[in-house]
N, C-alpha and C positions, 0 to 999 in steps of 0.2 A: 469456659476454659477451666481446667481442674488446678486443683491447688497443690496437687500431689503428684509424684512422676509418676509419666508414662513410659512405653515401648518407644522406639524410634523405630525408623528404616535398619538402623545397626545393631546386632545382635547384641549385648552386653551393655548397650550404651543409655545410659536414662535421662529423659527431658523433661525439665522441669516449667510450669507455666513462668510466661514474664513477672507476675505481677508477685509471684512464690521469690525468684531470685529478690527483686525489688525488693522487697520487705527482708528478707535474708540478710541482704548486703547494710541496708540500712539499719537493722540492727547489732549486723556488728560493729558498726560504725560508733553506732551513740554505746555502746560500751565500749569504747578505748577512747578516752578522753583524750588522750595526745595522736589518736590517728593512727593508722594505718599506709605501710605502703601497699602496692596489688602485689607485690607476692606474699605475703603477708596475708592479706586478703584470701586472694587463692589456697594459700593452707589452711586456714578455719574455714573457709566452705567447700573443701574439698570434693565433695560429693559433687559439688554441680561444674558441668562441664565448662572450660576456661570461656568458648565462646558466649557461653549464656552471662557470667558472670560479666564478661568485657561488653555486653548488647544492656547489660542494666547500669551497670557504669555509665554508658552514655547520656542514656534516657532521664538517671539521677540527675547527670550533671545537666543537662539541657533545660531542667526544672528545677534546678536552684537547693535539689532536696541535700546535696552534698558536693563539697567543695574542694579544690587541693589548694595545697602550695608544695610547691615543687613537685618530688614526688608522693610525697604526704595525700592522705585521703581522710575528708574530716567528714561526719553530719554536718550539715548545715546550722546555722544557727536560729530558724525556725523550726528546722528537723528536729533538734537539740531541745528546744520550749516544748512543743509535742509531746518526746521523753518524756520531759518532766511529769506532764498534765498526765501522765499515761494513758495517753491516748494511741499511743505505739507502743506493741507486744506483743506476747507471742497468744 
């Protein structure tokens, strides 16, 4: 699976692999220490199409890698440790 967009079926439209968004969204995560809402979200990763960002969203959350309250979007707080250790980056 590449790391970098591809072509899609739609002319203009670029797709990016899952594990590209994941890391994306989870970095910007652990850089805003008070969170993020997803719109929010959606403007600093603008580039990637709404559905791919909403299909990493899930996958984060379903793995504990990041969290809300309410409508707030946090890193996790083993996400967050990781940071630290920099062992997440670019």
């Amino acid at each position: 699976m590449p790391l970098y967009p591809t072509n899609t079926h739609q002319p203009g439209q670029r797709h990016f692999s899952p594990s590209l968004v994941q890391r994306a969204v989870i970095l910007q995560l652990l850089a805003e220490e008070k969170g993020l809402d997803a719109v929010q979200l959606r403007e600093e990763l603008s580039d990637i199409p709404i559905e791919e960002i909403a299909d990493a969203l899930l996958i984060l959350e379903r793995n504990l890698v990041i969290c809300r309250e309410g409508r707030r979007l946090f890193a996790s707080p083993p996400a967050k440790h990781l940071g630290r250790l920099d062992l997440l980056g670019v």
